[in-house]
TIDO-832292 format. One record per residue (C-alpha): x, y, z. Coordinates in Angstrom, 1 decimal, decimal comma. Layout:
BEGIN
+--------+--------+--------+
!     c1 !     c2 !     c3 !
+--------+--------+--------+
!      X !      Y !      Z !
...
+--------+--------+--------+
END
This chain:
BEGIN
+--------+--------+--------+
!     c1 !     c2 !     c3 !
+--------+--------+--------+
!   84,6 !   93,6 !  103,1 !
!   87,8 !   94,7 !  104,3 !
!   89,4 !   97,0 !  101,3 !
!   93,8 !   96,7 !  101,5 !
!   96,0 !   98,7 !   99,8 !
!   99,5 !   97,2 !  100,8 !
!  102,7 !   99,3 !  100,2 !
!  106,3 !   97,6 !  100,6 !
!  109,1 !   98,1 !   98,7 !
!  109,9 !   94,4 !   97,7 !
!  107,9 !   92,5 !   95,5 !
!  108,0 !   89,0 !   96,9 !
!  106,5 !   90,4 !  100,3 !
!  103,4 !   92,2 !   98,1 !
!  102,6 !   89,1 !   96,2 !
!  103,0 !   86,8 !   99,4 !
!  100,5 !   88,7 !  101,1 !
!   98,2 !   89,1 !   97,9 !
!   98,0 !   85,4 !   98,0 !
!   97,0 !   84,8 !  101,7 !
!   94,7 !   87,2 !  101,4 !
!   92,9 !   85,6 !   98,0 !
!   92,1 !   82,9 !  100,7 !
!   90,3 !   85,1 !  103,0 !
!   86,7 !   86,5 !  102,2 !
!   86,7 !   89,3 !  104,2 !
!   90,1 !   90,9 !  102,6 !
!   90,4 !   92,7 !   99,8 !
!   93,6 !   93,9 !   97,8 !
!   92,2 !   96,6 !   96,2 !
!   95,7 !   98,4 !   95,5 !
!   99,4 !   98,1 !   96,1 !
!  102,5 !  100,3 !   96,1 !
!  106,4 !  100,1 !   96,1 !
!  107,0 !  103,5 !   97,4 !
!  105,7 !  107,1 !   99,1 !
!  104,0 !  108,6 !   95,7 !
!  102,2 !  104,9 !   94,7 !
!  100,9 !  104,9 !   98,5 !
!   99,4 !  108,6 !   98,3 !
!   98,1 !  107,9 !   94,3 !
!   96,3 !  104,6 !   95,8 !
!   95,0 !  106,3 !   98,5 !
!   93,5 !  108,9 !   95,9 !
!   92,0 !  106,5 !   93,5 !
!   90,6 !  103,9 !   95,7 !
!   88,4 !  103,3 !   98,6 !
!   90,5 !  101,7 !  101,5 !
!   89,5 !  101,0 !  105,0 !
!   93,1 !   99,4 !  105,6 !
!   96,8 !  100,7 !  104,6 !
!   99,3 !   97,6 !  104,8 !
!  102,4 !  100,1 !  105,3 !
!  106,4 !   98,9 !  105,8 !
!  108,2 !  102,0 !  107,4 !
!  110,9 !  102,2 !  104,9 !
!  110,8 !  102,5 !  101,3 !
!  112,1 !  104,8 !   98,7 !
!  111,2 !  108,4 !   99,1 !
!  109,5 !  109,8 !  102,4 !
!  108,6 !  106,8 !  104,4 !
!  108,4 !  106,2 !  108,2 !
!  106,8 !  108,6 !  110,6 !
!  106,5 !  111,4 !  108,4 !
!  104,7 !  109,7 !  105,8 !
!  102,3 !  107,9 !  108,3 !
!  101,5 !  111,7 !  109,9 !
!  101,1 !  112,5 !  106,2 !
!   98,5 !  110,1 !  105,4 !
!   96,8 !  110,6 !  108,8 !
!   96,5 !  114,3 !  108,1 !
!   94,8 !  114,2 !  104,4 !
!   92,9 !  110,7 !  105,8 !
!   92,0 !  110,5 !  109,4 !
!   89,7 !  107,7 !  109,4 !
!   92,3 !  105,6 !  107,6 !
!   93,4 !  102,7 !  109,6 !
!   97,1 !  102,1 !  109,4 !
!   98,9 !   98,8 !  110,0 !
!  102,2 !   99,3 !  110,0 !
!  104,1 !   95,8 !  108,3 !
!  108,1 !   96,0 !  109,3 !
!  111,0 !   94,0 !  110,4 !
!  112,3 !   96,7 !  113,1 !
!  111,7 !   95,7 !  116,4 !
!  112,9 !   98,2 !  118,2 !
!  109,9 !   99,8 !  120,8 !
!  111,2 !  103,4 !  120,1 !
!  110,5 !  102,7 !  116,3 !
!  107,1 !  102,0 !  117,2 !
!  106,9 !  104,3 !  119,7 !
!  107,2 !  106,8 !  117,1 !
!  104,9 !  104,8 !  114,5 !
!  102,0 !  105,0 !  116,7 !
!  102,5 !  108,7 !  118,0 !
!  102,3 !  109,8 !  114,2 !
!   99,4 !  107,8 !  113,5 !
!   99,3 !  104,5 !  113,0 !
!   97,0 !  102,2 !  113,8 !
!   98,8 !   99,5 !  114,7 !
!  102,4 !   98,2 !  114,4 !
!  103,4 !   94,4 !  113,9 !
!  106,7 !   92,8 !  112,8 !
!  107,0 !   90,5 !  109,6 !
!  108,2 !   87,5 !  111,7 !
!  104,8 !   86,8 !  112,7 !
!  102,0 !   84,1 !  111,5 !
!   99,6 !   84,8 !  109,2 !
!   96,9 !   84,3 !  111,9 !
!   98,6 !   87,2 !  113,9 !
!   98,8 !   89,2 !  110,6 !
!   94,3 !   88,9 !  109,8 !
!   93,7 !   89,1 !  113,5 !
!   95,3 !   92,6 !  113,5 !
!   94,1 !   93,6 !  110,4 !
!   90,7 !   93,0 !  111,1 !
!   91,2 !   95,3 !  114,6 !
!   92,3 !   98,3 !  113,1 !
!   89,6 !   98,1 !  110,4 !
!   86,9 !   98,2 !  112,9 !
!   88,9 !  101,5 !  114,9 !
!   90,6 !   99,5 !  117,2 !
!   94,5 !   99,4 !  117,7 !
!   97,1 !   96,8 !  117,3 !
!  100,4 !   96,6 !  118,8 !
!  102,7 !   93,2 !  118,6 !
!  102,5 !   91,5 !  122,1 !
!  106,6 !   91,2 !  122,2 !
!  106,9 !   95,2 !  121,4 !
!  104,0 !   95,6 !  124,4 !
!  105,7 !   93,6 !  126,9 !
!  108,9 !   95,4 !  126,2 !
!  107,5 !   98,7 !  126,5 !
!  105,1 !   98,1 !  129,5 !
!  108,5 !   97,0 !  131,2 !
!  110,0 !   99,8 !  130,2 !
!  107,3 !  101,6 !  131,8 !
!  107,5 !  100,0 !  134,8 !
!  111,5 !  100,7 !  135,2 !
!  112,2 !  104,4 !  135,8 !
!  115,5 !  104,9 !  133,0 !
!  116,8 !  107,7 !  130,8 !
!  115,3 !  108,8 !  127,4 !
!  115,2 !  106,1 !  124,8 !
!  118,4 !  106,7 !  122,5 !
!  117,3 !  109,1 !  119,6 !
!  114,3 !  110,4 !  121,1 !
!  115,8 !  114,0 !  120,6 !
!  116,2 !  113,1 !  116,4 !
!  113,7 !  114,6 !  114,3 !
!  111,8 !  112,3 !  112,2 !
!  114,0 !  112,5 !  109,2 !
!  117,1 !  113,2 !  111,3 !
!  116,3 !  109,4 !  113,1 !
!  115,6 !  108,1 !  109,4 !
!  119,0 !  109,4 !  107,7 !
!  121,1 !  108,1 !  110,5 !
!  120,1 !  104,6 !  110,1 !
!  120,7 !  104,6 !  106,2 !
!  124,1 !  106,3 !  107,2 !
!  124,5 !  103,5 !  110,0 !
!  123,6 !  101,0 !  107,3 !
!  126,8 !  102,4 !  104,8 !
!  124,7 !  105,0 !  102,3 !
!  126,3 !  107,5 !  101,6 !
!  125,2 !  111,3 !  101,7 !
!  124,6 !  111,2 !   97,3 !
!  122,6 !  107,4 !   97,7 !
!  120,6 !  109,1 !  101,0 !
!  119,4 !  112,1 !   99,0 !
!  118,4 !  109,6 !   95,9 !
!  116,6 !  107,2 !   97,9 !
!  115,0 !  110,1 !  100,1 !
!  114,2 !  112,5 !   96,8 !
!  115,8 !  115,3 !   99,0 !
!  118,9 !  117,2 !   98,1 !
!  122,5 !  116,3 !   99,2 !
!  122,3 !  119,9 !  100,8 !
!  119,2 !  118,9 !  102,7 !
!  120,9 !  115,3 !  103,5 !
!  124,6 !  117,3 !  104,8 !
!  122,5 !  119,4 !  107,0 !
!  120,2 !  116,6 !  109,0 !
!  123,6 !  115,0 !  109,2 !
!  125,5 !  117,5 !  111,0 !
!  122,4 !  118,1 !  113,2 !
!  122,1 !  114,9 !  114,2 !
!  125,7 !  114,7 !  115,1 !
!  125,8 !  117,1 !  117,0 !
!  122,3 !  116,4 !  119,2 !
!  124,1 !  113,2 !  119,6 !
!  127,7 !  114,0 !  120,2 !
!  129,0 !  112,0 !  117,7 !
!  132,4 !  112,9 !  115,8 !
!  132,8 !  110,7 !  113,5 !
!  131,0 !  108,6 !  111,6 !
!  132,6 !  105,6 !  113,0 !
!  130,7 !  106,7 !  116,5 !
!  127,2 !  106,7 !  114,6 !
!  127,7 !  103,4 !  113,2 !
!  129,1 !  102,5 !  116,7 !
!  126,1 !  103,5 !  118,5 !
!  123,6 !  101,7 !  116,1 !
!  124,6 !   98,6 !  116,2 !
!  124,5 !   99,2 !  120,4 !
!  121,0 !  100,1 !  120,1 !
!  120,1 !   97,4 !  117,1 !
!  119,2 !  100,3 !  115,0 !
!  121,1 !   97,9 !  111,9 !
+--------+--------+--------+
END
């Protein structure tokens, strides 16, 4: 038996997924949670063989969080659950620790197959995201845009690229608006913007929004 704890931040997509997998009788849903804290508490309290993880929710989320988990749990298998489709985003998912990576707009059939792969050690990647990145292997170019970005520098210019402001940032992140001001003129200047009208700019360019 497959044990799940599955962690996203909307509560239509938890109890979707609780009720395909109360048709399955290898899965589990042994826990759920709606942000960083419920994922860690979960984690603590129950025995799971497979985190169900979206890469944003409130508090730390995305790569940070998976390295995290992967530090205090290394024989954790982590599916990454998301609707970014972006290979760097993945890229980066996979490099802190995930398991595997696989975007919401597939079938439920995709969904088991790849959670029963990472639950037995193996790794999962979804076959448009590999194609894209084994062409971009295969095609000598420059460094993916915001490879330089720290972790939480490449997660607080997409919420600034999205319209949050600095105050909605630090309350969504549980940071200070100190800490937020600070990864913001960082990342401006690793990425020459000056403006915020040339981050929001280069977003949409890369489909970062």
């Amino acid at each position: 038996m497959i044990h799940l704890l599955i962690a996203d931040d909307h509560r239509i997509m938890r109890e979707g997924l609780k009720q395909l997998f109360a048709l399955v009788k290898d899965l589990e849903v042994v826990a759920e949670a709606e942000n960083a804290a419920q994922v860690l508490d979960g984690l603590r309290t129950h025995q799971v063989n497979v985190l169900l993880l979206d890469m944003n929710m409130p508090g730390e989320s995305g790569e940070s969080l998976i390295a995290r988990i992967r530090a205090h749990y290394p024989q954790l298998s982590i599916l990454i659950l998301t609707m970014h489709n972006e290979t760097h985003i993945a890229q980066r998912a996979l490099r802190a620790g995930a398991s595997g990576y696989l975007t919401k707009d597939r079938d439920p059939e995709t969904l088991l197959a790849a959670i029963r792969k990472v639950a037995t050690g193996g790794r999962y990647l979804d076959p448009v995201l590999a194609e894209k990145i084994a062409l971009q292997s295969m095609t000598a170019g420059p460094t993916a845009p915001g490879e330089s970005l720290s972790d939480r520098e490449f997660q607080i210019l997409r919420l600034l690229a999205q319209g949050s402001s600095v105050n909605e940032i630090a309350q969504q992140l549980m940071i200070s608006n100190k800490t937020v001001s600070t990864h913001k003129a960082r990342l401006m200047e690793k990425m020459n913007f000056l403006s915020n009208a040339d981050l929001v700019r280069y977003a949409i360019t890369h489909n970062w929004i």
